[in-house]
N, C-alpha and C positions, 0 to 999 in steps of 0.2 A: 661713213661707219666709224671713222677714228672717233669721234663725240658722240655715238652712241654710248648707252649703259647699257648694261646684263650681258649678258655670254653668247645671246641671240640676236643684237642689237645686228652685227653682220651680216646673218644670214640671207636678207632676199640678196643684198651686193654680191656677195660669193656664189651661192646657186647661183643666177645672172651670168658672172662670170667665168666660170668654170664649167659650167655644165651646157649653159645656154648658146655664150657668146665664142669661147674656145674651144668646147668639144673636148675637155682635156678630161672628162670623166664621165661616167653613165649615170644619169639618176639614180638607181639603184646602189651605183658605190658611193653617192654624196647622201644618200639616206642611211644607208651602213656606216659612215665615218657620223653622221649623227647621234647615230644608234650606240657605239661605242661611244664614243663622247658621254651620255646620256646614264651608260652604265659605268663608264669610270670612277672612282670618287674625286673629287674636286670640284670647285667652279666648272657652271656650263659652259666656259669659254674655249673649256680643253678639247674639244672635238673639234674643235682648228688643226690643233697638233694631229688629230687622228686623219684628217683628211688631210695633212702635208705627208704624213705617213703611208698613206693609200696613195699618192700621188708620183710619191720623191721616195721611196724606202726610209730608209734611216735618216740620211740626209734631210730629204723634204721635212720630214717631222722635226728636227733640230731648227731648219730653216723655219719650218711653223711656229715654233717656240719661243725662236729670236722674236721675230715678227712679231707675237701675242706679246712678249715681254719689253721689247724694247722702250716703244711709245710711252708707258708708266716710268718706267725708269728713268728719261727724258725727261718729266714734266717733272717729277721729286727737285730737282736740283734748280729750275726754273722758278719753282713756286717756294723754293727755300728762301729764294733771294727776294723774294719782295715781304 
């Protein structure tokens, strides 16, 4: 999923993960943190942050945040150098 494109490029890995493989959430709450995501304004990638939020409180969603942002941030300074 990190070389995916689009904001959906994650999505079967984290359903799989979360819901399938962990049991850390109900289909239903991983369709709702879609569903926000969907209706937020922003890139589609932010219903990441919404389902670290359903997850983790406040926390989890920052922790979602890092996560969605970091990996870009990382590659800026990689790709400067060449």
């Amino acid at each position: 999923t990190l070389l995916s494109t689009g904001g959906f490029g994650n999505l079967p890995a984290l359903h799989h993960e979360v819901v399938t493989s962990r049991l850390w959430i109900s289909e239903a709450r991983f369709a709702e943190a879609l569903a926000l995501g969907q209706v937020c304004p922003g890139p589609n990638g932010l219903w990441v942050v919404c389902l670290g939020t359903l997850l983790g409180g406040v926390q989890g969603g920052l922790l979602a945040t890092l996560a969605l942002c970091l990996p870009p941030l990382l590659v800026v300074p990689v790709e400067g150098a060449y």
